[in-house]
N, C-alpha and C positions, 0 to 999 in steps of 0.2 A: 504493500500500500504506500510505502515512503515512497518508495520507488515514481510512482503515479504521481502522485503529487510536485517531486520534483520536473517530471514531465510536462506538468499542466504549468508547471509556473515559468520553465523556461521556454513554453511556448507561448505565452501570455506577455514575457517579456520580449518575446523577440517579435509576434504579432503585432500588441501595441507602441512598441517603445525602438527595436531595432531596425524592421521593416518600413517603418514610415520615415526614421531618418532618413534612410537610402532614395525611398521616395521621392523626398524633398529633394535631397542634392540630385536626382537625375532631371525632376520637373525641369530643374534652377539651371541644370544644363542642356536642355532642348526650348527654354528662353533665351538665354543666354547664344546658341545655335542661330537660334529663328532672330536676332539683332543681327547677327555679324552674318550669316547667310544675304541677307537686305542691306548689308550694309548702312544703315539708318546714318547711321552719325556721318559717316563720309559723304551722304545724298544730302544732308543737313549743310554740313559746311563748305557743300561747293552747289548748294541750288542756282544759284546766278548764273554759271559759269555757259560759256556758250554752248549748244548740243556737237556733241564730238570733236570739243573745240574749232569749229568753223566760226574763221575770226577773218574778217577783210581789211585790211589796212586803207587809212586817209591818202587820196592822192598828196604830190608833191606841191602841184601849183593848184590856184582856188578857182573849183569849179563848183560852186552850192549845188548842182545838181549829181553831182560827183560824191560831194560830201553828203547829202543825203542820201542819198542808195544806199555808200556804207554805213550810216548811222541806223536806217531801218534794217536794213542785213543785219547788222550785229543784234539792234532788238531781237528782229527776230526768230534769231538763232538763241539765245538769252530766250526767251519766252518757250520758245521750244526745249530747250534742255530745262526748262523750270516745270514743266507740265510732264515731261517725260519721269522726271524727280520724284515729282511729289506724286505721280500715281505706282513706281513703285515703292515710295513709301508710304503710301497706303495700303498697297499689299501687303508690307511689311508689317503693319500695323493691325491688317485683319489675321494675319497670321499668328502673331502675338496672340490674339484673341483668343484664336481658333485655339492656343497654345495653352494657354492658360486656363479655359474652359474642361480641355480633355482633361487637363492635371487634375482641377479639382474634381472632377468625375471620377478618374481611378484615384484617388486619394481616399475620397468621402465610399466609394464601392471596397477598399481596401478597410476600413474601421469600421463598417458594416458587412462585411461577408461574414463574420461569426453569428452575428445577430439574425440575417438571411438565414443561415442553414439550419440555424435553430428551428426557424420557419417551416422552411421548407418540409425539413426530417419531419417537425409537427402537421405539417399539411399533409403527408404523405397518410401518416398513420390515420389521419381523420377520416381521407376519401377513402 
């Protein structure tokens, strides 16, 4: 009977107490994944930046019609690489989500599967 006992308790500790650690540090590392996959923070600190850097240079001598072409070019290469940006950092961000969502599903299904099976074994013997 001690025997049993020591059983149930180092399964108790390793169910509520060791297993969810490990949990957590895998969640923390398929977040941690899903940022640096999307790169977030590099899409962050270069949103401005032209799309594939296509950049036109100012002619030499002044031509306003010259120098406007290259002014909206560069816009709108800059408007382009900003919209390209920020929708995969949106993805990035629904990923996250997506991420964060599953965790706490297998977290919260992980410190209820003893409480389930109890269920269940009892529903069994009812039906």
């Amino acid at each position: 009977m001690d025997k049993e006992k020591h059983i149930i308790t180092t399964w108790i500790i390793w169910h509520f107490y060791e297993a969810p650690k490990f949990l957590l540090s895998a969640w923390s590392n398929y977040l941690w994944f899903g940022l640096e996959y999307f790169s977030v923070d590099a899409l962050f600190l270069t949103l401005l930046n032209p799309w594939h850097k296509y950049q036109w240079s100012y002619p030499r001598g002044f031509s306003f019609g010259e120098y406007l072409n290259v002014f909206v070019s560069n816009l709108v290469s800059r408007i382009m690489g900003a919209l390209a940006r920020l929708l995969l950092i949106a993805v990035g961000a629904i990923a996250q989500i997506l991420i964060f969502i599953a965790g706490m599903i297998v977290f919260a299904a992980w410190l209820l599967m003893p409480v389930l099976l109890v269920f269940l074994v009892a529903l069994i013997f009812i039906l």
